[in-house]
C-alpha positions as CSV (number, residue, x, y, z in Angstrom):
1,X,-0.6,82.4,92.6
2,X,-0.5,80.1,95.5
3,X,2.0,80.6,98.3
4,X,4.2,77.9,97.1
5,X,4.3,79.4,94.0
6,X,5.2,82.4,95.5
7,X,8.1,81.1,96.8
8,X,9.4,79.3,93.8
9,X,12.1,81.8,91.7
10,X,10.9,82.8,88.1
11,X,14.0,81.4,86.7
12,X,13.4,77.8,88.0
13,X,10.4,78.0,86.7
14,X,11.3,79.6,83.1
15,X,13.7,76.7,82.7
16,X,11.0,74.0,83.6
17,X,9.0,75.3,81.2
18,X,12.3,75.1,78.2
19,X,13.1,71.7,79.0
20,X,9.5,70.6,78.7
21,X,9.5,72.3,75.2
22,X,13.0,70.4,74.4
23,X,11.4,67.3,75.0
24,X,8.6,67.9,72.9
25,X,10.1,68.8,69.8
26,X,12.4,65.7,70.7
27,X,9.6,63.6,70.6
28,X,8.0,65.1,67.4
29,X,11.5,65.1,65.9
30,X,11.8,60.8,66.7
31,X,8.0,60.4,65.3
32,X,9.0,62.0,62.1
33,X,12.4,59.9,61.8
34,X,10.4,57.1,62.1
35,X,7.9,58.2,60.3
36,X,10.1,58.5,57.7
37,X,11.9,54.9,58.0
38,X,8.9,53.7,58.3
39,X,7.8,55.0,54.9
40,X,11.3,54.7,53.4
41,X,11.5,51.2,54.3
42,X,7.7,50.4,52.7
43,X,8.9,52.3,49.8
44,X,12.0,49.7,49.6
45,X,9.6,46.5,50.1
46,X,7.4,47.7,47.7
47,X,10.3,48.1,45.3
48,X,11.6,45.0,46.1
49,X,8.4,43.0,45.9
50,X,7.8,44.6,42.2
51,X,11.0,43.5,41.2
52,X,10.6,40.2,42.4
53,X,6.8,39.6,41.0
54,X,8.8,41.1,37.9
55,X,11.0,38.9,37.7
56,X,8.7,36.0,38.5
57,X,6.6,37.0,35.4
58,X,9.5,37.6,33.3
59,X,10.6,33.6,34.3
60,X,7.2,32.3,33.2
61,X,7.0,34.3,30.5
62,X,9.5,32.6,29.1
63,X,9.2,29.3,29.8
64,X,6.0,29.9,28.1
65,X,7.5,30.7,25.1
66,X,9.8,27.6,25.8
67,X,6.9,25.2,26.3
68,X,4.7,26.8,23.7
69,X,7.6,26.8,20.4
70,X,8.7,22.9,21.8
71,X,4.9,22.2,21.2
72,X,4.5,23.8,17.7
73,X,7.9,21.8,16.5
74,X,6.1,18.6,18.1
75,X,3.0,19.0,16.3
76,X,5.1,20.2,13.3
77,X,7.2,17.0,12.9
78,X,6.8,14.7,10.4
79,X,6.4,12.2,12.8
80,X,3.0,13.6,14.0
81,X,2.2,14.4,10.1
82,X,2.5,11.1,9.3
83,X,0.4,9.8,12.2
84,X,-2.2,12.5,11.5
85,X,-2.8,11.6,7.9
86,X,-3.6,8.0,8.6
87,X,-7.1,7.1,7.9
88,X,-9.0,4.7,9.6
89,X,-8.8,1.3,7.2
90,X,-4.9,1.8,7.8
91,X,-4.8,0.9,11.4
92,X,-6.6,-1.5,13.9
93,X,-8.4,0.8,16.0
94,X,-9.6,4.0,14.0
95,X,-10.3,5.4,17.5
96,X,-6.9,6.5,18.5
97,X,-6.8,8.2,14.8
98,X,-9.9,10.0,16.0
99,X,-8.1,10.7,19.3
100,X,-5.3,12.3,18.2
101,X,-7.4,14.5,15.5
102,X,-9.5,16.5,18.3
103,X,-6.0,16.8,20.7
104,X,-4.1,18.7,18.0
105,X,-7.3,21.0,17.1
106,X,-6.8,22.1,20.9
107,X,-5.6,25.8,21.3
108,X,-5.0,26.9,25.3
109,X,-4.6,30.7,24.2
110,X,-2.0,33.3,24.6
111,X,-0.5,34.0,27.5
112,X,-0.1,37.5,30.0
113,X,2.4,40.0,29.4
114,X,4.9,42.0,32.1
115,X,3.7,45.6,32.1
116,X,6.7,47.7,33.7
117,X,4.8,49.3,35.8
118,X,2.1,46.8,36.9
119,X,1.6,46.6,40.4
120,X,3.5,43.4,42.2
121,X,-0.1,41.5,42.2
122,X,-1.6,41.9,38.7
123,X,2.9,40.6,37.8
124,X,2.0,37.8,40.2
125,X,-1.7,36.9,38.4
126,X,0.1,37.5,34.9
127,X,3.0,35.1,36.4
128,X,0.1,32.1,37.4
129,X,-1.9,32.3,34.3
130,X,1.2,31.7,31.8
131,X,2.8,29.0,34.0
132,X,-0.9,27.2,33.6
133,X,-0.5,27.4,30.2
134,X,3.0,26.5,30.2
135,X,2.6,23.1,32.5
136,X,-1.1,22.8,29.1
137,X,1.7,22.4,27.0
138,X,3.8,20.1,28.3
139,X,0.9,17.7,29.7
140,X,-0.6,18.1,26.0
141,X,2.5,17.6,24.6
142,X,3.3,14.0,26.2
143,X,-0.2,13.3,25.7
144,X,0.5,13.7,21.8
145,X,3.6,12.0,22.3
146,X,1.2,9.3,23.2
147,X,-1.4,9.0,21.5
148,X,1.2,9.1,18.1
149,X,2.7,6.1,19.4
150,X,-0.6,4.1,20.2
151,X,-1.4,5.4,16.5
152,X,1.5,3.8,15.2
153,X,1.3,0.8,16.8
154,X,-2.2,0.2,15.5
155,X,-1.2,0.8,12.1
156,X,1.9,-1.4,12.9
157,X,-0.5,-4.0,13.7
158,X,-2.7,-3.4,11.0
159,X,0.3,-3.6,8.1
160,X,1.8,-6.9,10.0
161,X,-2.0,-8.2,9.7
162,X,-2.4,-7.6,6.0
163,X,1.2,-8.6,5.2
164,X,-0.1,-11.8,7.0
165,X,-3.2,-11.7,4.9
166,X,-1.3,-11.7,1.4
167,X,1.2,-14.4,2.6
168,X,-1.3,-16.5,3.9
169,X,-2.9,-16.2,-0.3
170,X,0.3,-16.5,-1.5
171,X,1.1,-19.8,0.3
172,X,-2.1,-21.3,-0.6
173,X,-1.5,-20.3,-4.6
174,X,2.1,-21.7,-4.2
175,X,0.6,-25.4,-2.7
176,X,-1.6,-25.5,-5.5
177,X,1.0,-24.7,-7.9
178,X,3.5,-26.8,-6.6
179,X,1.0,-30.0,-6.3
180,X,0.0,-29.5,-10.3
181,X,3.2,-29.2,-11.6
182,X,4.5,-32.0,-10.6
183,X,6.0,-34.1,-13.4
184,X,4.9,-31.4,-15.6
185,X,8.1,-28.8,-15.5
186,X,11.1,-28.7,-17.7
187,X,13.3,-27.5,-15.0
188,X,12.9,-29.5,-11.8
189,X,14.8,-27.1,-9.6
190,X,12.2,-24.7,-9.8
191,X,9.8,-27.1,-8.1
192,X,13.0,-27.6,-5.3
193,X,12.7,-24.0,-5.0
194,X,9.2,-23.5,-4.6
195,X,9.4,-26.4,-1.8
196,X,12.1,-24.7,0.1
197,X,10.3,-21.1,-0.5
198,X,7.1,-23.1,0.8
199,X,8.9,-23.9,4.0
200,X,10.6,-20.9,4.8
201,X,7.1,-19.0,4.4
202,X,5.3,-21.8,6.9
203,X,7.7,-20.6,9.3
204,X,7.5,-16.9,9.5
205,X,3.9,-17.6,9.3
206,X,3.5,-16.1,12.8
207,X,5.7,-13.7,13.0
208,X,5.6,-9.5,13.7
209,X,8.0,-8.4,11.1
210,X,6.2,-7.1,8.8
211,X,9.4,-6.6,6.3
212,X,10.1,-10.3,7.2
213,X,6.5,-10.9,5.5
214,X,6.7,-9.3,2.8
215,X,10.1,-11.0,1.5
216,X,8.7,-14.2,2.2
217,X,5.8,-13.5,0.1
218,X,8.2,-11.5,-2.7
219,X,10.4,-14.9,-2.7
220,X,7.3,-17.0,-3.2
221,X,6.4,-15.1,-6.3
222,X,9.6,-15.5,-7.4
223,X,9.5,-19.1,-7.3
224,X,5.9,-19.2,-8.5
225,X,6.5,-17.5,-11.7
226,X,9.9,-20.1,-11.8
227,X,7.9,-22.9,-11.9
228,X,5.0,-21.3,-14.5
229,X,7.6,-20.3,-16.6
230,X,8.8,-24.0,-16.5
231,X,6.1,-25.6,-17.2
232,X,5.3,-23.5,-19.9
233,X,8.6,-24.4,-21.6
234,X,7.6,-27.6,-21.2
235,X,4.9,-27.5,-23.1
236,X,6.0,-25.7,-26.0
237,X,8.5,-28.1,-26.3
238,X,6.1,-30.7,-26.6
239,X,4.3,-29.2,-29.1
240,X,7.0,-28.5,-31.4
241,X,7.8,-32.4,-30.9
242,X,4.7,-33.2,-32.0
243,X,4.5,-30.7,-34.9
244,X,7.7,-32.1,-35.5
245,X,7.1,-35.9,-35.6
246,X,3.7,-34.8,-38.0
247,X,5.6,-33.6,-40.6
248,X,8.2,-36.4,-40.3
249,X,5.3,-38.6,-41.1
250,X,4.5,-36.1,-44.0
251,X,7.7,-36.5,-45.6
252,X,8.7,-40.0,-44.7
253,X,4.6,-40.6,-46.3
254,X,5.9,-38.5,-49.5
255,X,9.0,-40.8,-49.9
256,X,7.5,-43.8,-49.9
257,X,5.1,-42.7,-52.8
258,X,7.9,-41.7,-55.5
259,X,9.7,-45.5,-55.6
260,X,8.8,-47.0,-59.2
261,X,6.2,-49.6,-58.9
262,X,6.9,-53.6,-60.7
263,X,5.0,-55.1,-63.1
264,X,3.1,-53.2,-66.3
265,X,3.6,-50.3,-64.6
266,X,7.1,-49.9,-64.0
267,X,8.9,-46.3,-64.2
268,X,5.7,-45.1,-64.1
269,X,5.0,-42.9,-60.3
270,X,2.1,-43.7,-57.8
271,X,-0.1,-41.1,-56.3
272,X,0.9,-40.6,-52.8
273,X,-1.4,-42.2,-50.2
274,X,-1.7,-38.9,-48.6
275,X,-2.8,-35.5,-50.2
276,X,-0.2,-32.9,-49.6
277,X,-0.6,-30.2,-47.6
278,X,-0.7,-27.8,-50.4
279,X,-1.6,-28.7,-53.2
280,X,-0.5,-26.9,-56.9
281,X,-3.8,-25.7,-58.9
282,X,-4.2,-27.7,-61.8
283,X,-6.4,-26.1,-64.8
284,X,-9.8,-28.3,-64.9
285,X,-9.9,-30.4,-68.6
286,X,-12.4,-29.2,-70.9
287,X,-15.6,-31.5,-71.6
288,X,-15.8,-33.4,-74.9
289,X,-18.1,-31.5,-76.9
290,X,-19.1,-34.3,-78.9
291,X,-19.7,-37.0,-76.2
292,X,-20.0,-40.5,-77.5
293,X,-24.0,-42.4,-77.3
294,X,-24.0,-44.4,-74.1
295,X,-25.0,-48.3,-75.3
296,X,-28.2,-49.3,-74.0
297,X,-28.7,-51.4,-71.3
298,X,-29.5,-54.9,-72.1
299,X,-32.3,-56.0,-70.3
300,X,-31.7,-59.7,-70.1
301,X,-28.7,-58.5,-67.7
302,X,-29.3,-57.6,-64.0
303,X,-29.6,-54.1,-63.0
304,X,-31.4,-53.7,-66.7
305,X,-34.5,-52.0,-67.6
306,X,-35.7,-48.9,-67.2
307,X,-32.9,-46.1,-67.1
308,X,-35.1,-43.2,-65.9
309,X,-34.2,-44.4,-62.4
310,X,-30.8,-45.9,-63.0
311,X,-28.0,-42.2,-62.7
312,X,-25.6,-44.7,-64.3
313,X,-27.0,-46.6,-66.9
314,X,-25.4,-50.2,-68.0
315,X,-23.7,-50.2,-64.6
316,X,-25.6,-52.7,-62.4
317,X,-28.7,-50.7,-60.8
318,X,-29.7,-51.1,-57.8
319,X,-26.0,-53.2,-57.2
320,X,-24.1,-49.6,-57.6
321,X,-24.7,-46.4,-55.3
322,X,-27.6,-43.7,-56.6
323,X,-24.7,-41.5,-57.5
324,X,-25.9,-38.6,-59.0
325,X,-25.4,-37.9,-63.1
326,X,-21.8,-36.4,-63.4
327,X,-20.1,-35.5,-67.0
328,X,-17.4,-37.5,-68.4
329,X,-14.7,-36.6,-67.9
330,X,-14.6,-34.7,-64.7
331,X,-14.1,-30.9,-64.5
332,X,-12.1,-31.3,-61.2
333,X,-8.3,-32.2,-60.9
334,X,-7.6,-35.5,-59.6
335,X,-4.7,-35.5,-57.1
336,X,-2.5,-37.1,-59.0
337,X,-3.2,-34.8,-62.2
């Protein structure tokens, strides 16, 4: 011990040494306290930043499910049906057809679920992923929103163009029509019709409705069959005018042959100049069976001589026709038997 030392009392330096120890355990007591805040208050962030990545997932989690049951009930519309099942002679460009095909057959895959206790960073890689495929669905579904409409415009285009197409035949059938009739209808009016149908038509000509079109061209039918039907009444009635007239003649001919003749012959009928349509059967008068000698030609007389040549002997040959041999009388009826 040093002099100094030797000098200094024992309880001085006793309570040197306690306050010494004091401040020590002060010290270790203020590491620990903040030691423990220190780990309390890690222990609250942590919490904190789990709840919030929890939440976070829970948010896009659900707007997943938003995004993904809005795109199945787009897709599942009849709308989209409709535009699907178009083939590609029904539209104008079979491409957008084709387009809208290969969009719909796209699948993005599910999305990430929110484990409970997940750490805050697999919640916050669970959270990215499903808004990706929430913001797939909505760009995919406005890009089917799209393409359905460029797919019905082209098969707008192509039912406007092929309502066109039939009214364009329909007019030229309803010129020639109306050109050939003329004077040759019973019905005028339905030629008046046809003409204002005709114009009408040659004014929508160029026009987009397609509904528009396709009354035009129902009205020029209309008016088409009109003037057929008229010009077939027309000629029926001509034929019955005729077939009228004929038998007219046919009686008025019939008439005239029942008046008595004058002369030798009177009270006695003529045959009618005209055979009648039908004639009665009359049973065919049987041949003589005893047939009187024919006289021999003289042959001082013309058309005499030799008889093997002559069908009707003692009756002028060569002067007469070459008839052939017939018997006497005849075994057909005469008209007016």
């Amino acid at each position: 011990m040093t002099r100094c030392a030797r000098h200094i009392p024992r309880s001085t330096i006793d309570g040197k040494t306690k306050g010494r120890r004091i401040f020590l355990l002060l010290v270790v007591l203020l590491c620990v306290f903040g030691l423990v805040v220190c780990c309390g208050f890690r222990l609250h962030n942590h919490e904190e930043r789990s709840r919030l990545a929890m939440d976070d997932c829970g948010k896009s989690l659900s707007l997943l499910t938003y995004q993904r049951q809005t795109y199945e009930v787009l897709i599942g519309s009849a709308r989209v049906r409709d535009a699907a099942s178009l083939t590609a002679s029904e539209v104008t460009d079979p491409q957008t057809v084709l387009r809208l095909k290969e969009s719909l057959k796209e699948f993005p895959g599910k999305g990430k679920g929110c484990e409970a206790g997940a750490s805050p960073a697999r919640l916050k890689e669970a959270a990215a992923f499903n808004t990706e495929i929430s913001r797939w669905y909505r760009s995919h579904a406005r890009r089917i929103d799209d393409e359905v409409a460029a797919v019905k415009k082209s098969h707008q285009d192509r039912v406007v163009q092929d309502a066109r197409t039939d009214l364009s035949r329909i007019l030229a059938e309803a010129r020639r029509i109306y050109s050939s009739s003329e004077g040759k209808v019973a019905d005028e009016g339905t030629r008046t019709i046809l003409k204002k149908r005709l114009e009408e038509a040659e004014k929508d000509g160029a026009s987009k409705d397609s509904a528009r079109l396709r009354a035009d061209a129902a009205d020029l039918r209309k008016a088409i069959e009109g003037v057929s039907a008229s010009v077939q009444a027309k000629n029926a009635a001509e034929a019955k005018a005729r077939a009228d007239s004929r038998d007219s003649s046919l009686r008025d001919g019939r008439g005239q042959g029942d008046v008595p003749g004058k002369g030798s012959g009177q009270g006695q009928p003529h045959p009618a100049p005209s055979r009648p349509a039908h004639p009665a059967p009359s049973p065919a008068p049987k041949p003589d069976p005893s047939p009187e000698p024919e006289p021999s030609p003289n042959p001082s007389e013309p058309g005499g001589g030799d008889d093997d040549d002559d069908p009707w002997p003692g009756h002028g040959w060569p002067w007469w026709p070459p008839y052939p041999r017939r018997p006497w009388p005849p075994r057909y009826p005469w008209p007016h038997d």
